[in-house]
C-alpha positions in Angstrom: -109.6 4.3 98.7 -108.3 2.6 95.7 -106.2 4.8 92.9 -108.6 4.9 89.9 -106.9 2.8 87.0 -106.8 4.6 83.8 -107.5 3.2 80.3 -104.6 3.5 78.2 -104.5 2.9 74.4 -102.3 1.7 72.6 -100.4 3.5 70.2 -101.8 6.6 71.7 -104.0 7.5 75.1 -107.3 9.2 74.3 -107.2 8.0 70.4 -109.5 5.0 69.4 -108.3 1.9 68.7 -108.0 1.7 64.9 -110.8 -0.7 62.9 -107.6 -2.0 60.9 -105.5 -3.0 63.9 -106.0 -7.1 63.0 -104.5 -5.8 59.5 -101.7 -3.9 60.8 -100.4 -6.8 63.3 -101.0 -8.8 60.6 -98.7 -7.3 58.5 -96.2 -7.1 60.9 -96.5 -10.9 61.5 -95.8 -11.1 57.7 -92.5 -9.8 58.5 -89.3 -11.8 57.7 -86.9 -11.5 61.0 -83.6 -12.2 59.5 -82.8 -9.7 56.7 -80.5 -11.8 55.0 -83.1 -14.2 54.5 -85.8 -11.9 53.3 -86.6 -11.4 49.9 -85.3 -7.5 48.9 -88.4 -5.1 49.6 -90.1 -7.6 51.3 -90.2 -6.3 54.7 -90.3 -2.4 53.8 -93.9 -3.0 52.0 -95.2 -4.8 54.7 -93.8 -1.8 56.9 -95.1 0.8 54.8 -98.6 -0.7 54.7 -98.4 -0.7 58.2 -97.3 2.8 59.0 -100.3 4.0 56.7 -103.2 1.7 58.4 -101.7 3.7 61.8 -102.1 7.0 60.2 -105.1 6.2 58.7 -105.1 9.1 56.4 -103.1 7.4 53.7 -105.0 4.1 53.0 -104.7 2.5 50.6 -107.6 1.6 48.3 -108.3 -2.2 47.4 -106.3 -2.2 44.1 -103.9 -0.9 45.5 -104.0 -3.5 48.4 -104.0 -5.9 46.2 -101.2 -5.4 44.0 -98.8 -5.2 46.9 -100.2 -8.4 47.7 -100.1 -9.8 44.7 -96.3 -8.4 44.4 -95.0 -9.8 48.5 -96.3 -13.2 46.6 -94.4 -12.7 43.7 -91.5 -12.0 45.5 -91.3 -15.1 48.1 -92.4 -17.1 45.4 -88.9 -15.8 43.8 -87.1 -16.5 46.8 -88.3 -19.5 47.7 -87.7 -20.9 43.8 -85.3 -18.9 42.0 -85.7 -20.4 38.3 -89.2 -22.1 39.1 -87.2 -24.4 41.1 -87.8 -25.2 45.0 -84.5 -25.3 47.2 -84.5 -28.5 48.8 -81.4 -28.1 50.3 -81.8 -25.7 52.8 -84.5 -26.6 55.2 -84.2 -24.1 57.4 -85.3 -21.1 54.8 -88.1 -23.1 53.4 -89.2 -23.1 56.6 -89.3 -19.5 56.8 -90.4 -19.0 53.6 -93.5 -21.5 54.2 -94.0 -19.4 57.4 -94.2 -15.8 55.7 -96.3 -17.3 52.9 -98.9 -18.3 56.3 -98.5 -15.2 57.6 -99.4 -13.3 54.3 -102.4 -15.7 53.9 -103.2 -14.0 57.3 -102.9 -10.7 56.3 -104.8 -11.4 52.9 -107.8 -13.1 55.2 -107.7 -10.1 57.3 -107.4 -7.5 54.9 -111.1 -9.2 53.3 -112.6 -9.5 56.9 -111.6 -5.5 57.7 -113.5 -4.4 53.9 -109.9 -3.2 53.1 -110.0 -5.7 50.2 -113.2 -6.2 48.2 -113.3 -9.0 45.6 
């Protein structure tokens, strides 16, 4: 007799699978990897709206959704041109920054799709 597979859940066995979960690995896609490349605060939003789509008892309403959007923006835009001008001479960081500005498009498209953010 075959041993009966059991169905195990991710973050937690026996919990249901959260409706945001495209949200939350969306945000953590939005993620800067190198630290010394990320904006400062950057990565800890994204981390804290994470953490509360996983407890789902701190969510956070749409405004509130979307001014920490609106702000992650605001703050690879500063990055990415300190004094409203683009750095052409590294490559390398643009790159990145281009990447993290996809990867909050993401979250942004997600956020809509999940009724998290109502316009």
């Amino acid at each position: 007799m075959a041993p009966k597979r059991s169905s195990h859940r991710w973050p937690f066995p026996g919990q249901p699978t959260s409706p945001y979960r495209p949200v939350q690995l969306a945000a953590l896609r939005a993620c800067i990897a190198d630290p010394t490349v990320a904006p400062p605060g950057f990565n800890d939003v994204l981390r804290a709206l994470w953490s509360s789509l996983l407890a789902n008892r701190t969510m956070p309403t749409p405004d509130e959704l979307s001014e920490a959007l609106e702000g992650l923006y605001a703050l690879l835009r500063d990055a990415a041109m300190p004094d409203g001008v683009a750095i052409v001479e590294d490559g390398e960081r643009q790159a990145i920054f281009r990447t993290a500005k996809d990867h909050l498009d993401d979250l942004y498209a997600e956020a809509r799709a999940s009724g998290l953010l109502v316009e």
